[in-house]
N, C-alpha and C positions, 0 to 999 in steps of 0.2 A: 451110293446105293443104286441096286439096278431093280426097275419094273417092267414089268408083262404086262402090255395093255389090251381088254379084249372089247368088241364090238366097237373099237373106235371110232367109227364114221369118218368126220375130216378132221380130227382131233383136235379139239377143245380141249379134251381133258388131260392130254398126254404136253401138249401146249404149256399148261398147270403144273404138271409133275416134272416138267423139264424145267421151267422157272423156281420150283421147287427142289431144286437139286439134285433130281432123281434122274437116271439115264433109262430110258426106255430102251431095250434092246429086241423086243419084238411086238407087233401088236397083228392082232385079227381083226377084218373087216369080209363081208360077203358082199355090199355092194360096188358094183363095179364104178361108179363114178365117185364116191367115194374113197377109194381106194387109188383112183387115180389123184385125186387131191391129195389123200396121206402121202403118198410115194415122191410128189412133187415138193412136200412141204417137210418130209424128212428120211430124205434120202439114206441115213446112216441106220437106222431100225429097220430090221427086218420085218416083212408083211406078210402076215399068210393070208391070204386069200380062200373065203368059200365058207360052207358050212363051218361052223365053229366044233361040231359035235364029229363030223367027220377027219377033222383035221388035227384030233386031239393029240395022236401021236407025235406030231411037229413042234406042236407047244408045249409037251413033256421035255423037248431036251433043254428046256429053259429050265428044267428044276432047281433052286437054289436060289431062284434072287428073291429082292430083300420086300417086295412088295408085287400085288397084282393089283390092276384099277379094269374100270371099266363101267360101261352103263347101257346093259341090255336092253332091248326096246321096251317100249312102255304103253305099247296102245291097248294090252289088255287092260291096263292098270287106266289109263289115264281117262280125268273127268270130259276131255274132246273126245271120246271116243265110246266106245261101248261100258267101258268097265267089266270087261269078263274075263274072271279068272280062268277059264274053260279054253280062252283064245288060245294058239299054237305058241304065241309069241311071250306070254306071258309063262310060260314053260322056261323060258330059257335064263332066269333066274337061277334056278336050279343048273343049267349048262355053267353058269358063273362058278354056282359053290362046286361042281365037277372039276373045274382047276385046279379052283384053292387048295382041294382037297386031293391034289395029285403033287401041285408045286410044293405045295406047303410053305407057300412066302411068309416073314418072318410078320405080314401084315397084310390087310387088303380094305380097295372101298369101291363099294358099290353103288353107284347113284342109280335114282331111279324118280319118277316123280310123286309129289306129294302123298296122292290117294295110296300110293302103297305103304308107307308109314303112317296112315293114321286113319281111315277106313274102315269101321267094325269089321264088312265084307270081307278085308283081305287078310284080317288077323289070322285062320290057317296059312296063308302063306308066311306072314312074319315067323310065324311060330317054325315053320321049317326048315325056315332060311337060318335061325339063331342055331335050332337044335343041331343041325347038322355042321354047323360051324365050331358049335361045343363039342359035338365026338371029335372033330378033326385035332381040336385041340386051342381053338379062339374063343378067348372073352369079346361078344358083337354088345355093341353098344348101337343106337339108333337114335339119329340126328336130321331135323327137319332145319333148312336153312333157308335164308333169301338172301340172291345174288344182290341185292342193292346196298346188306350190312358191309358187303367186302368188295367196296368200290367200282360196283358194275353197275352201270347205268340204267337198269333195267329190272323191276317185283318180279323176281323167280325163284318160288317155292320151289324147293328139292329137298328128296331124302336119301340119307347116306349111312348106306350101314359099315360099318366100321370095327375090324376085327383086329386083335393081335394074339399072339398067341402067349398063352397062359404065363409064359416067365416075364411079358411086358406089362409096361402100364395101360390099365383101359384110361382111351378117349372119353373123358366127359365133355360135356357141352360148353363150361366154362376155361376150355381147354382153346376154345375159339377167339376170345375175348381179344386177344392182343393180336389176333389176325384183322380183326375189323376197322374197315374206314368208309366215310361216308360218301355216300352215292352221288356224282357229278347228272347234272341236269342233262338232259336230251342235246337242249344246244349246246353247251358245253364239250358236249362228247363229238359232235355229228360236223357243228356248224365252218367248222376248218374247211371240211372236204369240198364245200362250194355248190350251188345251185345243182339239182337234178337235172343228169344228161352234161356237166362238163368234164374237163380233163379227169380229173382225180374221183368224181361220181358217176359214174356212167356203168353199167346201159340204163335208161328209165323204163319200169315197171307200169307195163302200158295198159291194164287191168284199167276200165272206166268205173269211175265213182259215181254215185247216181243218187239223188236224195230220196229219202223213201218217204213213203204218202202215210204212214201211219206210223212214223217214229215211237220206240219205246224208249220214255226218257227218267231219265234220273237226277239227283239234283246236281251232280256234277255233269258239266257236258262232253265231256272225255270219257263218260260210263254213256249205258242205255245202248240203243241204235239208233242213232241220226240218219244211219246211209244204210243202203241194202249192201244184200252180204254181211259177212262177219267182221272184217277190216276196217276197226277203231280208232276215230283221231287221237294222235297224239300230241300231250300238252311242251312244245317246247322248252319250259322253263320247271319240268318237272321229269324223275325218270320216267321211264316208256316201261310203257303193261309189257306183258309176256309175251313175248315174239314166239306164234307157231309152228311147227313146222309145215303146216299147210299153206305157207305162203306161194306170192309167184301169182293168184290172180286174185279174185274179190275178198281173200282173208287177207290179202296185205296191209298193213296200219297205215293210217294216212297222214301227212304233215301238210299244212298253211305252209306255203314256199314264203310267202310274203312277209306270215306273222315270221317267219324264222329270218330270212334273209335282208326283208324289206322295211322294218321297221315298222312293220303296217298293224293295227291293232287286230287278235285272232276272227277269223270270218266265224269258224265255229264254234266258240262263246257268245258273238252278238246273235248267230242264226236260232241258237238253243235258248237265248233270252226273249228273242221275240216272238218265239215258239211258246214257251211259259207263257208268257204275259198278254199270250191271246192276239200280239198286233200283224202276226201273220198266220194264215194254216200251211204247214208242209203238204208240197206235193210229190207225185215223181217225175223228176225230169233231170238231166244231168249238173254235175255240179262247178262249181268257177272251176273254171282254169289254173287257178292259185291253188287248189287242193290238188296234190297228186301222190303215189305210192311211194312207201319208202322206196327206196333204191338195195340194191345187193350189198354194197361197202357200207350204207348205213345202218342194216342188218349185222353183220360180222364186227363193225365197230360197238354197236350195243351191244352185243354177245364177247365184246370183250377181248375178239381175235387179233393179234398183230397186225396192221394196217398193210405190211409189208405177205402178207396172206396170201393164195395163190388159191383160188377154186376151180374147180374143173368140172365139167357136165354141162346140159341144157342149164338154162335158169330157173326154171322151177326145179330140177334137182339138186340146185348148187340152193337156194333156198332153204330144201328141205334139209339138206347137210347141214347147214344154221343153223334152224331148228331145233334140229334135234339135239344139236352141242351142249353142252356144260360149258359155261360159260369160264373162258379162261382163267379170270380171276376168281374166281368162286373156286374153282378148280386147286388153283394154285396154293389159294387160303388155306385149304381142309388138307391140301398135301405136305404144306408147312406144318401145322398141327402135327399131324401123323411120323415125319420127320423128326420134329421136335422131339416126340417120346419115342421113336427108336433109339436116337441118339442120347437119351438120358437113360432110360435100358441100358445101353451098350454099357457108357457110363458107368452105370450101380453094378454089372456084372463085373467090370474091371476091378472096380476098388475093393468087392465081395471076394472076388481071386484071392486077392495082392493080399488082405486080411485075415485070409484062412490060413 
């Protein structure tokens, strides 16, 4: 089965659809460094580069194939950012269903993040996204997921609208069920790759961590802010929060090298218990030397990318490429799904033939 992937960024999702059995034969991207990562990492799909709305004609001569993915930006939508429907960028949902509704793929899915599936605020948009996928001629069903149920080391809410058209089976939720497997720990997933700054982890994320004077804490010490900035310890023997795409300086998460590598008991559990129990006050001033920023590969390994991965750009753009990904396995889960019932379609149309 062949797919059309659009706004791919350094493809996570297409990553997914290709372990999913699907052949990607063209995708769209407008960032340049982004594009130079897709190009390196699958050389055999064609790229169109640039505006997605000007470039439609390009992506018409794909009509026919059996599926279209993709997952346009989302900072109108998303709770990091403003939440405004009104942004430029939150438009281009609608550039998605202008595909759909030109290919006419036998199927499609669109990720997108949480707040636009479930949002009062963005209910006109839902509503225009389904409608107009019903004239085209798809039953959309809407599907909120977290990467951790489908073996990704990492709590990420995503939504995934999901179309087929009217002679297939719709995707329900319980359609997921035997795609799911449980979330490997942080260490588990990370700790192979060896200390921050050696062979196989390298370059280190040189963002200084700082403790803040007036912590906002919670009862777990892995929530709250212990550190200024945004950039949250993470618990190694548990999965990792959400990785933003605003990483690269004070939003990057942080890890205990020690409690991970060294055996050492975690510094920011006992600094958040003595913080509690009154026997020290936080101040500001810099913090151990044992705390330092994820690393680039520790990032793309939570996100689930082929280890064997190639990024291309500055490091805060090859960051935000991360980011912004669909996490390969999440990716791959929901394209198996989707797979799964074209191929049993096919199926029921065969034997519906042979019968008549």
């Amino acid at each position: 089965m062949k797919a059309v992937s659009l706004f791919s960024g350094a493809g996570g999702m297409d990553v997914g659809a290709i372990r999913a059995g699907f052949e990607v034969v063209a995708a769209s991207e407008i960032d340049a460094h982004a594009c130079s990562t897709y190009r390196r990492n699958h050389p055999g799909t064609v790229l169109i580069e640039g505006d997605i709305d000007k470039r439609m004609s390009e992506i018409m001569s794909f009509k026919g194939v059996d599926l279209v993915i993709g997952g346009p930006p989302c900072q109108g939508f998303s709770v990091a950012g403003k939440m405004d429907p009104s942004d430029p960028r939150s438009k281009l949902v609608f550039s998605f269903c202008s595909v759909v509704e030109k290919l006419l793929p036998r199927a499609f899915v669109m990720e997108n993040v949480k707040a636009l599936g479930k949002l009062a605020k963005f209910e006109d948009v839902r509503r225009e996204i389904i409608r107009r996928m019903r004239n085209a001629g798809y039953q959309t069903t809407v599907h909120i997921l977290n990467a951790k149920d489908f073996g990704v080391p990492q709590s990420r809410e995503r939504v995934f609208f999901i179309g087929t058209r009217a002679c297939s089976t719709v995707l329900e939720t319980n359609d997921f069920e035997k795609f799911k497997q449980e979330a490997i720990s942080l260490r588990h997933a990370i700790a192979h790759l060896g200390r921050a700054g050696s062979l196989n982890n390298s370059p280190i994320t040189k963002a200084k961590i700082t403790l803040a004077k007036k912590p906002v804490l919670r009862k777990s010490p892995y929530a709250g802010m212990l550190f200024n900035g945004q950039g949250r310890p993470l618990n190694p023997d548990a999965w990792s929060s959400t990785l933003p795409a605003s990483m690269g300086g004070n939003r990057t998460p942080i890890i205990d090298e020690e409690h991970l590598y060294g055996g050492a008991q975690s510094w920011v559990e006992e600094h958040h218990r003595k913080i509690l129990s009154g026997a020290i006050q936080s101040e500001y001033k810099e913090a151990p030397s044992r705390l330092r920023r994820l690393t680039i590969r520790e990032a793309a390994v939570l996100q689930s990318f082929p280890e064997s991965y190639c990024f291309e750009g500055p490091q805060s753009r090859i960051f935000s490429q991360i980011g912004n990904a669909v996490p390969c396995k999440l990716a791959e889960s929901v394209l198996k799904a989707v797979k799964h019932t074209l191929s049993n379609t096919a199926t029921d149309l065969r034997i519906a033939k042979q019968s008549a």
